[in-house]
N, C-alpha and C positions, 0 to 999 in steps of 0.2 A: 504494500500500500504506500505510497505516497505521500508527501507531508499535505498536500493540497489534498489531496483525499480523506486525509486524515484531517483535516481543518471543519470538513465537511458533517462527515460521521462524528464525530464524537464533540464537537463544540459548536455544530450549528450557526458556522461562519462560511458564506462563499467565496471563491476566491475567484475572482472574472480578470481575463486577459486585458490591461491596459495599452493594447495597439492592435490595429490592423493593417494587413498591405496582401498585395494581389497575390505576392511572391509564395506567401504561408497559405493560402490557399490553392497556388496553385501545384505546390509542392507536397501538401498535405500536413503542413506543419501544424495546423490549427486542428485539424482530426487527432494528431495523435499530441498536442498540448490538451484537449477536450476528454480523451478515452484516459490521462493522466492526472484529471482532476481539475481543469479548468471548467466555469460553469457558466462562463458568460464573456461578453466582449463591448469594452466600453471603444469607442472612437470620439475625435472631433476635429475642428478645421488643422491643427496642426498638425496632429496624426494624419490625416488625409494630402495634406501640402508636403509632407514628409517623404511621404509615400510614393507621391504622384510627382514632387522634383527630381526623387534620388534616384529615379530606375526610368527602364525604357519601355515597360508592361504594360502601359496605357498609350502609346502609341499609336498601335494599331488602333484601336477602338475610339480615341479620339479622334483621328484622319477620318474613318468612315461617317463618324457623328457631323465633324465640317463639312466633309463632303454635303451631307446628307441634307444642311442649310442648318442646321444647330447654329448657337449661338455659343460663344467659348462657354458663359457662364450657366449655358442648359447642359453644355456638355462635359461640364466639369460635374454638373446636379447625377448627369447618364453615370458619369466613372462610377463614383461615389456609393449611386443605386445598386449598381453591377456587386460592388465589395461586397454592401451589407445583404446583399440577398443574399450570396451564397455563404458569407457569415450566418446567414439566420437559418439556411439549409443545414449547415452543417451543425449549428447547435438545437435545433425541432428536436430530437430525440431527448434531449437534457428538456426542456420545455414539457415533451408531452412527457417524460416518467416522473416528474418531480413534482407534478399536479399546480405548475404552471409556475412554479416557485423561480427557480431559472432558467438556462438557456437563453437569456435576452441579449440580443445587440444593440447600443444605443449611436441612434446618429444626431447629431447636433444642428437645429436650423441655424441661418446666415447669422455668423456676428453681429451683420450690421442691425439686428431688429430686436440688439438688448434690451434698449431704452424701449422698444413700441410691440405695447401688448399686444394690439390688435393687428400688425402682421406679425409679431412670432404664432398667433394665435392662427392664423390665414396660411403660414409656412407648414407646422407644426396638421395641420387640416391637408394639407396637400400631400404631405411625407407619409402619414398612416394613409392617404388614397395612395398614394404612388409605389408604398412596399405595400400589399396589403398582407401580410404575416402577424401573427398575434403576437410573437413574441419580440418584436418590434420595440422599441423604446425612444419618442423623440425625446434626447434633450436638450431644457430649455436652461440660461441662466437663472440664479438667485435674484436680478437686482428686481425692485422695487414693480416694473413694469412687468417682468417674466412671473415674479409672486402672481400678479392678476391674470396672467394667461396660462398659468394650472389652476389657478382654480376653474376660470371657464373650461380648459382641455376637460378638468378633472369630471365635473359635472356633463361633459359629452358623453365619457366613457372612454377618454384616453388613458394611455399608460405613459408617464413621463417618467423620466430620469433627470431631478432637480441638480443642475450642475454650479461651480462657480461659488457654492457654501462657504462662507470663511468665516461667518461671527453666530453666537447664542442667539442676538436679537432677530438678527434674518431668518436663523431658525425653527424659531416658534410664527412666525408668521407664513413659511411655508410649511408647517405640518397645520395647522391652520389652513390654510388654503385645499390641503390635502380633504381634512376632514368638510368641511364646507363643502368640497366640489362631490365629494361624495355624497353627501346629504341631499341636495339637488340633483344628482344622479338617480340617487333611490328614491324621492319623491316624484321622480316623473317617471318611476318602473321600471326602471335598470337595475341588473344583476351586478354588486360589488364584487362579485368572485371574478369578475373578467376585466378588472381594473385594477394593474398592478403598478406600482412606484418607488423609487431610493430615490435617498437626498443626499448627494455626494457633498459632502462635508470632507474638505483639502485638509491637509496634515501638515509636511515639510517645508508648503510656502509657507506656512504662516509662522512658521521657529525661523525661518533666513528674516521675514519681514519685522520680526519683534528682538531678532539680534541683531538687527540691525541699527533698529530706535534702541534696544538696550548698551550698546558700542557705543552711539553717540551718545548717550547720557556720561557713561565711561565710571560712573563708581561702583563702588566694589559691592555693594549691593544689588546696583544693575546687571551687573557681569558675573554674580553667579546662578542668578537666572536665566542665562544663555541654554536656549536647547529645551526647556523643560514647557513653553507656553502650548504648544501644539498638542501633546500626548495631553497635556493637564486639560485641553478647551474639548478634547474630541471625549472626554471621558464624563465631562461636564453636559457632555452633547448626548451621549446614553443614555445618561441618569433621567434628563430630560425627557427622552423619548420614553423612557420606559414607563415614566408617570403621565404621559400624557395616553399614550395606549394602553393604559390600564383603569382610565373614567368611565361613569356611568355612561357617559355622551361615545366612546369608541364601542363600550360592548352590543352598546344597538346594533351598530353597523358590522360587530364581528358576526353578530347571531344572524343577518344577511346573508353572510359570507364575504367580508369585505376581507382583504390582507392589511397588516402595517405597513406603512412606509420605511422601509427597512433603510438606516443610515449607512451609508458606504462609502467606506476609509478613501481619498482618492487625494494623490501625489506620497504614494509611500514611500518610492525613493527616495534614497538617501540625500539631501543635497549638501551640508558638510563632510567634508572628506573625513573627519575626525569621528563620526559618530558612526555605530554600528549599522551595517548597510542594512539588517533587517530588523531596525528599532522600532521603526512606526506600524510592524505588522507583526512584532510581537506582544505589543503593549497594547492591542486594539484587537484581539482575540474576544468572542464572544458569541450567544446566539442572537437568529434575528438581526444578523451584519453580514455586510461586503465587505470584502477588499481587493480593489485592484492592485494587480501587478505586475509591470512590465515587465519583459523576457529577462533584465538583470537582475531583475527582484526576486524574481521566480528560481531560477540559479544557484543564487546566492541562499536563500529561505529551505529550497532541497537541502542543501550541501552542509549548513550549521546552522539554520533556523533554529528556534526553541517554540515548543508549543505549550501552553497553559491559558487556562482560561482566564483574561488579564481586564478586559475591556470595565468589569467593577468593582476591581479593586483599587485601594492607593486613593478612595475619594477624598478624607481628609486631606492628604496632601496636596490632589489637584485645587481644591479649594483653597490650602493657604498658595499655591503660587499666583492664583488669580487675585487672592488680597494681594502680593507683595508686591504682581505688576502694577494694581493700581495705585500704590503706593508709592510706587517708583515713578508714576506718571504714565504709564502707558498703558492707552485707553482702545480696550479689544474691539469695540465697535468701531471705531477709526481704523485700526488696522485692515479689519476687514472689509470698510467703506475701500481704502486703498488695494489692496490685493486685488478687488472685483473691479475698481477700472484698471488696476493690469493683467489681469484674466481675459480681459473682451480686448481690449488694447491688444495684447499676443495676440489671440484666434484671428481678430481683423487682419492685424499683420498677415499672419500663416493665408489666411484666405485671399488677401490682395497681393502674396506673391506668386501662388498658386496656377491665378488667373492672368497676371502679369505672364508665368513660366506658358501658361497655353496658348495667352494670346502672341506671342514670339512663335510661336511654332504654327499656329492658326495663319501668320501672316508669309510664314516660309513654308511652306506645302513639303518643297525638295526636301527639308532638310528633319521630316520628322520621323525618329528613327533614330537619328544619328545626333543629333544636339547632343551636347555636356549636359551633362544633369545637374552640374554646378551651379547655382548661381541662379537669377533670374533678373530682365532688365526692368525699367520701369512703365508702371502700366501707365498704356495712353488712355485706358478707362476710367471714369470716374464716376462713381457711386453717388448719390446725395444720403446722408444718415442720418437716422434719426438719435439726437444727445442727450445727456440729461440739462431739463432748462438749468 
């Protein structure tokens, strides 16, 4: 058995692949990371800009889509479609034996529709027409505007995967959101059992973002706080969850059949060199949780991971490090206002170079095929977005 298997079975934690690319599908990477204990696949604009700059696999399929009178950015929406269906082919069998629990692929609508509810809400309606697979997952960001567009998805009868999580305050408004769109769901005769949802709640951005402000502070009560704000906020994030799905206002909706909105560990990777590369996925063990993990994560968690069940333990202590940081001055809702305009801020990037990388190739026919996959120049397109006022 496997440690990812064993994550599974005996602690009631899934563990879902944090990337995709054509190569692992068409190699069968993704089948036998799946038959090894992978139970799911998160993607979004960067993983896909990743994907689609650094190989030549989507060549072919993009030349025939230009031909075809596609638009670079329908044909970039085609590549994308292509991934996640056979993503979501190859995990249906995890979906249909786990009574709907896993097997899901999530794909991310445009960056550019953080701020505007009512198209992520129009996107997010198009993507569930466009895969039509049940184990399908759009997801939407946390910010303020994407809160109001799960709860409408949620009251349709969509399955989202809330992305972009960084603070408590955000997070009770989207499990909020959750439970409301459910509520409006089953008052107008919809089955909760076919509405499923995780709130990816980020991990190691937010220890680089808060050692960050705690370096600049530079005393020596700031600086031994370094490392410890993330494990301490995501464990504060459990406890939360578990008291709020366990009100009299959730068991309606359990006795339904509704699911929780299961919270899911996302950027475990390590981002200081110094810190144990499988820190944030062994101190976040638990049932009723995800966690992603990239192929070096996954590697490194085989080879000398530690398994225990961690995710509700140490809550005193997470509690005093969130006294100490405010004590020290550093206020987690800022933080996390900040991480989530650099969350959209990256994806935008990843997505307008993307499009920048096809339309270079869109405009030289001869030479697609054969480009450097280095690099991309800059795009003559120009988007209008909608900001926060």
């Amino acid at each position: 058995m496997t440690k990812l298997q064993h994550l599974y079975r005996h602690f009631g934690q899934s563990p879902w692949l944090d990337n995709l690319t054509r190569a692992s599908l068409r190699d069968g990477t993704l089948e036998r990371m799946v038959a090894n204990g992978v139970r799911g696949v998160t993607a979004n604009p960067t993983i896909f800009a990743r994907s689609i700059i650094g190989s030549h696999d989507y060549d072919e399929q993009f030349s025939e889509l230009i031909d075809a009178g596609r638009s670079v950015e329908e044909a970039y929406w085609e590549l994308v479609i292509s991934d996640a269906s056979q993503a979501l082919t190859v995990l249906r069998p995890v979906f249909d034996r786990g009574d709907c629990v896993d097997g899901f692929v999530s794909v991310e609508v445009s960056p550019a529709l953080a701020h505007d509810a009512p198209g992520t809400t129009t996107a997010a309606r198009w993507l569930r027409g466009r895969i039509a697979q049940p184990n399908l997952l759009a997801k939407i960001p946390a910010t303020a505007e994407g809160v109001t567009a799960i709860e409408t998805l949620t009251a349709e009868g969509s399955s989202i995967n809330v992305t972009l999580l960084f603070s408590l305050s955000r997070y009770a408004q989207v499990i909020e959101a959750y439970l409301s769109g459910l509520e409006k769901f089953t008052a107008n005769g919809g089955d909760p059992s076919t509405v499923s949802s995780v709130a990816s709640f980020f991990v190691s951005r937010v220890d680089t973002e808060v050692d960050r402000r705690l370096e600049a502070l530079g005393t020596d009560e700031a600086l031994a706080l370094r490392g410890h704000a993330a494990v301490a906020q995501a464990k504060l994030a459990y406890r939360f969850f578990t008291n709020e799905f366990s009100t009299a206002r959730w068991h309606r909706l359990a006795r339904m059949g509704a699911d929780v909105q299961r919270p899911l560990w996302a950027s475990t990777s390590t981002k200081n060199p110094k810190d144990n590369d499988t820190r944030s996925v062994e101190e976040l063990i638990g049932p009723d949780t995800v966690t992603t993990l990239p192929e070096a994560t996954i590697a490194a968690f085989e080879d000398h991971g530690t398994m225990a069940c961690t995710v509700d333990t140490g809550l005193p202590e997470a509690v005093e490090v969130m006294v100490r940081l405010a004590a020290a001055g550093i206020d987690m809702t800022a933080v996390g206002r900040t991480l989530e305009d650099n969350g959209i801020a990256g994806f935008d990037k990843a997505y307008e170079d993307v499009l920048a990388k096809l339309t270079h190739l869109a405009a030289a026919p001869q030479t697609r095929g054969q480009t450097s996959a280095k690099g991309s120049p800059d795009a003559s397109r120009r988007r209008s977005h909608t900001r926060r006022g």
